[in-house]
VEXKOLFI-611024 format. One record per residue (C-alpha): residue in one letter; x negated, y negated, z negated. Coordinates in pm, 1 decimal. Example, Ala and Ser with C-alpha at 12.3 -4.5 7.8 and 13.67 -1.06 7.14 Angstrom:
% VEXKOLFI-611024
@rest a u -1230.0 v 450.0 w -780.0 .
@rest s u -1367.0 v 106.0 w -714.0 .
//
This chain:
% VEXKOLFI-611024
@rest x u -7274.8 v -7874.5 w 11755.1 .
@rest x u -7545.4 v -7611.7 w 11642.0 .
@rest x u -7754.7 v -7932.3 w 11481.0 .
@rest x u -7421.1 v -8058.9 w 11301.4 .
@rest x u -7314.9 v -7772.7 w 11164.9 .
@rest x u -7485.3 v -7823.3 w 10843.6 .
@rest x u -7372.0 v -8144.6 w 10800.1 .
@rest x u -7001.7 v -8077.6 w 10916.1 .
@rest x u -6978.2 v -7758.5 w 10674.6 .
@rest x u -7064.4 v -7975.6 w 10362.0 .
@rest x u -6825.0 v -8273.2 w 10466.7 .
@rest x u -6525.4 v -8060.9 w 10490.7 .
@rest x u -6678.5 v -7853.3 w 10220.0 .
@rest x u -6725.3 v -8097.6 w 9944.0 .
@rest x u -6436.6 v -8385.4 w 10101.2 .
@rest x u -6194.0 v -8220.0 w 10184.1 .
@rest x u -6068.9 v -8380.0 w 10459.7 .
@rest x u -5730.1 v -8373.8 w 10643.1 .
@rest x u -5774.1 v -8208.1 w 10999.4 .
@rest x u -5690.4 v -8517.4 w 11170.8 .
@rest x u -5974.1 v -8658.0 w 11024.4 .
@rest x u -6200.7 v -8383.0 w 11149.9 .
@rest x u -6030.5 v -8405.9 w 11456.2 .
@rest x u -6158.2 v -8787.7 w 11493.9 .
@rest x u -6487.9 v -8684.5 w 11398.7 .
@rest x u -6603.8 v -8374.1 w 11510.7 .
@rest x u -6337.3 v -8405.2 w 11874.9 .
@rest x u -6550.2 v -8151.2 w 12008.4 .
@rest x u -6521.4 v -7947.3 w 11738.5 .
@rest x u -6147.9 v -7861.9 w 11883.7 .
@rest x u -6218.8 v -7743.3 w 12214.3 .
@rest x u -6168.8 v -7345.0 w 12313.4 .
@rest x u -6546.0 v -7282.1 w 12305.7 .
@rest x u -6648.0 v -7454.6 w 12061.8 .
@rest x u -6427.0 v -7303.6 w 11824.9 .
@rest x u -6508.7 v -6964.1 w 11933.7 .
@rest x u -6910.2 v -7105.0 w 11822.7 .
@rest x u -6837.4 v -7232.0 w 11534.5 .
@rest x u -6656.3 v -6902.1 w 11404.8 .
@rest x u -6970.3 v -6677.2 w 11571.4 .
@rest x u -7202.2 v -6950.4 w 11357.8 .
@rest x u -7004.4 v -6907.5 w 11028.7 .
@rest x u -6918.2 v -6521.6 w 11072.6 .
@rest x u -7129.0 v -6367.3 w 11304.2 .
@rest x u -6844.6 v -6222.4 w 11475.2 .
@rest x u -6760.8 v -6313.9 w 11863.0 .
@rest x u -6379.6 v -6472.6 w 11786.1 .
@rest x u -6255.7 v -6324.2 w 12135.8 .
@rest x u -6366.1 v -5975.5 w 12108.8 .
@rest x u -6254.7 v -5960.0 w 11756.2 .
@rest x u -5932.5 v -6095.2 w 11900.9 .
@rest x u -5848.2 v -5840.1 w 12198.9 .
@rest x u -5983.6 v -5531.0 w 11975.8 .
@rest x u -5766.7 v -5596.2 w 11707.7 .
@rest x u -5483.4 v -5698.9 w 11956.5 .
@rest x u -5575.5 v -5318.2 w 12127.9 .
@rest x u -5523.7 v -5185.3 w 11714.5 .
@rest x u -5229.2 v -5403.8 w 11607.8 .
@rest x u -4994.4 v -5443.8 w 11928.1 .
@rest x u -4853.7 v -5074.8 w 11951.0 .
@rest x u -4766.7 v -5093.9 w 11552.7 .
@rest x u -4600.0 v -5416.6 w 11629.4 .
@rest x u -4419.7 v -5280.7 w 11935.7 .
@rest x u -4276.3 v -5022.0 w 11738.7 .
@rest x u -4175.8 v -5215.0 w 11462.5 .
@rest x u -3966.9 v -5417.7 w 11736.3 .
@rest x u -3825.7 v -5083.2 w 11871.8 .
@rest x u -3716.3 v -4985.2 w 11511.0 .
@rest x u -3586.5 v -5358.3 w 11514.6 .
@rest x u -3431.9 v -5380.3 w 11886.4 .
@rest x u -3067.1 v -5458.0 w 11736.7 .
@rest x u -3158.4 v -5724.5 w 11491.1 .
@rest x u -3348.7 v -5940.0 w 11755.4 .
@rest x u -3053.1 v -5920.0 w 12014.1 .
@rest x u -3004.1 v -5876.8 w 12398.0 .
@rest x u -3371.0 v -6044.8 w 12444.9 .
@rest x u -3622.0 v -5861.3 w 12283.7 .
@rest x u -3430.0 v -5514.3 w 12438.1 .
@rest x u -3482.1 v -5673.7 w 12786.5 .
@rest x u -3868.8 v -5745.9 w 12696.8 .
@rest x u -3883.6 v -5407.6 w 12560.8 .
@rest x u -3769.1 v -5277.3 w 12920.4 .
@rest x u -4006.0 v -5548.0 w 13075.2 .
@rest x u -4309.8 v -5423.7 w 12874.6 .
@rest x u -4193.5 v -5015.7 w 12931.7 .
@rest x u -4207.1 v -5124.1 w 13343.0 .
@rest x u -4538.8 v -5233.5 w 13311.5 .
@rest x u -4710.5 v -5008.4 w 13096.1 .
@rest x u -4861.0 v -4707.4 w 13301.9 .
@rest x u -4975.4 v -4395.7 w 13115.3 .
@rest x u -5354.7 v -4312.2 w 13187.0 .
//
């Protein structure tokens, strides 16, 4: 994929074309690792770690967000509330 990757950045640069059509070309292209190589080739940036440390930044934001929220989302996000409070041990 590292020896395409010239070649597939101008065809869906300059053609546009519809993902499915990527998809039939470039299969491979679509697999877990290769999309975590193609973003590290076009950003520099390893997708995963990026990921989980934003993740680590973002989630207790969103948590509390949910908490402010429990009432509007009903019976099942107060029970995953509960869930996550059970599993979450202070270090």
């Amino acid at each position: 994929m590292e020896m395409t990757f010239s070649l597939r950045r101008k065809e869906i640069v300059m053609e546009e074309p519809l993902v499915l059509d990527v998809q039939r070309q470039w299969p491979a292209l679509f697999l877990p690792e290769q999309i975590s190589a193609e973003f590290f080739r076009i950003t520099q940036t390893h997708l995963m770690n990026r990921f989980f440390s934003s993740l680590d930044e973002y989630a207790p934001k969103i948590i509390r967000l949910y908490r402010a929220r429990a009432a509007l989302w009903g019976k099942d996000m107060k029970t995953l509330l509960e869930n996550l409070d059970d599993q979450v041990t202070i270090l």
